[in-house]
C-alpha positions, -999 to +999 in steps of 0.1 A: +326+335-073+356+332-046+391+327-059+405+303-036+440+304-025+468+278-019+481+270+012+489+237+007+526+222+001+529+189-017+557+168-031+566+177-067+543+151-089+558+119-104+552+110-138+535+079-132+513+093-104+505+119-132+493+091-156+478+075-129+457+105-124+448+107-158+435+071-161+413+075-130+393+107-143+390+090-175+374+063-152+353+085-138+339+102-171+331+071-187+309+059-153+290+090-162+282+088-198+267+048-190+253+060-160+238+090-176+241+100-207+256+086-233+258+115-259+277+133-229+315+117-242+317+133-270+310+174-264+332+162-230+361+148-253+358+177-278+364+207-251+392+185-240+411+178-271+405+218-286+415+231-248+447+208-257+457+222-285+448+257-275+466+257-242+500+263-242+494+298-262+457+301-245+474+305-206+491+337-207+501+364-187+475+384-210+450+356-207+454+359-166+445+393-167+415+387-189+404+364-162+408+389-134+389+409-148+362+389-155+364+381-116+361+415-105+332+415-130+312+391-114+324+404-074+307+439-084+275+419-096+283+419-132+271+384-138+264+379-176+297+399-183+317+377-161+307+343-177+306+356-211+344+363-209+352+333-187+334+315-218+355+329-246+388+316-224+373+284-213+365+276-250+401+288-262+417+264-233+425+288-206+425+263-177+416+281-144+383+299-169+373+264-175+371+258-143+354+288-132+326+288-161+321+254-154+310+269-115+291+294-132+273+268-155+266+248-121+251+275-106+236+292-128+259+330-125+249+346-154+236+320-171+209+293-172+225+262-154+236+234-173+256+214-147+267+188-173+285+214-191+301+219-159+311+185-156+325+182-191+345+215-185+361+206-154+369+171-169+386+189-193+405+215-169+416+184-152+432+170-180+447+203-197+465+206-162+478+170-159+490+170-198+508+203-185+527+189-162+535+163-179+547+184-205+567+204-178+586+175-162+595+160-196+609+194-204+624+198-171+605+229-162+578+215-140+587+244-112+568+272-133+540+248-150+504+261-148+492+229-136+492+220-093+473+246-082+445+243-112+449+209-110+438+212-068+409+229-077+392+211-103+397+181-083+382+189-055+350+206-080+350+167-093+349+153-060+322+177-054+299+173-081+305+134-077+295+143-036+260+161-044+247+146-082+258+180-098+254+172-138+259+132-128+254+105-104+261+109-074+289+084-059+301+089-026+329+063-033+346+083-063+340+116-044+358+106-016+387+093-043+386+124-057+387+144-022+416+121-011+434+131-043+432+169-040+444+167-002+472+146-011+483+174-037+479+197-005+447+211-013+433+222+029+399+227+018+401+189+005+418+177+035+387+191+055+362+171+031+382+146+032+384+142+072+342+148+071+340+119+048+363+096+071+342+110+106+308+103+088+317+069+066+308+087+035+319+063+007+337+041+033+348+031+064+352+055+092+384+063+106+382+092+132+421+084+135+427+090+101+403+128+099+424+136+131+457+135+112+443+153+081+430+176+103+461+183+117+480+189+086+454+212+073+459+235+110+495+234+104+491+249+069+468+276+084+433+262+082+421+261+118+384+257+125+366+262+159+356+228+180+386+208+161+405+206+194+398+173+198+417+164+172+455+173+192+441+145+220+471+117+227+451+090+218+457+105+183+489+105+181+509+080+157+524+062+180+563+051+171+572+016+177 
């Protein structure tokens, strides 16, 4: 399991934009259930609604040291103790457990795989995190809310899941959505999937100009891979009229 950190910097999210968000992974869930299963909704809609309710007393400072633990658990090999306590917070709404039992139920750490699970949990992250924030800006306290940096991450596991069929169809047109929506919350390791997708056409056009400039953000926030030099060439520059 690897704990990701944050390097990105992104605008403070709009309400609307927030909403927006929220419609499109609802979008997005109901593609699967016709696509796949239909009796996939409601378990999906369940963990979301308790994780609701259950969230604002569920992600706390006590709860974040829980999770550590369980994180160290499963660096020193510790599988089936790891997921077993990312499952009792996952279940109780904690949102960055969700989204790390929902990588253990993909995978299969410390557990038998059941990659739908996986899906419905990070569904629900998703949605815990945006009803957050929305929470946060209505109160005016958005600047401490739980959500951006949770909210990067399950993103990006949509995208991915939606990229390689894990626990539903595969769609290279919603993962790339998806991708596009975690980079533009600052998300580098999106902004690199993102700028693969544009180079290889993967759910739609190419635009080499376009995974230059993404590239280049992500290097200026300190993600700098060897062979991208060729993304600093002039005839990728945004030229000013």
């Amino acid at each position: 399991m690897v704990c990701r950190s944050f390097s990105g910097v992104s605008e403070p999210l709009s309400r609307d934009s927030l909403l927006d968000l929220a419609s499109a992974i609802s979008v997005q869930v109901f593609e699967f259930v016709s696509r796949n299963d239909p009796a996939f909704e409601k378990p999906a809609r369940r963990i979301y609604e308790r994780s609701l309710e259950l969230a604002p007393s569920t992600n706390t400072t006590q709860n974040d040291a829980i999770f550590q633990d369980a994180v160290q658990s499963h660096q020193s090999g510790r599988l089936e103790m790891a997921t077993l306590s990312l499952k009792e917070l996952a279940e109780q709404g904690h949102v960055l457990s969700q989204i790390m039992y929902a990588l253990s139920q993909r995978h299969g750490w410390g557990c038998d795989p059941e990659p739908k699970t996986a899906v419905a949990y990070l569904y629900s992250a998703t949605r815990v995190a945006i009803d957050s924030e929305l929470g946060a800006i209505d109160s005016g306290t958005s600047s401490t809310s739980i959500a951006p940096d949770e909210l990067k991450l399950a993103l990006f596991e949509i995208a991915s899941s939606l990229r390689h069929g894990w626990g539903c169809a595969k769609s290279a047109v919603s993962a790339r959505s998806f991708y596009k929506t975690a980079a533009d919350l600052g998300d580098v390791d999106a902004m690199r999937e993102l700028a693969w997708c544009y180079i290889n056409g993967f759910g739609g056009k190419k635009d080499k100009f376009a995974a230059a400039q993404i590239l280049r953000m992500a290097e200026r926030q300190g993600s700098k891979v060897l062979g991208d030099s060729w993304i600093w060439k002039e005839k990728y520059d945004i030229k000013l009229l």
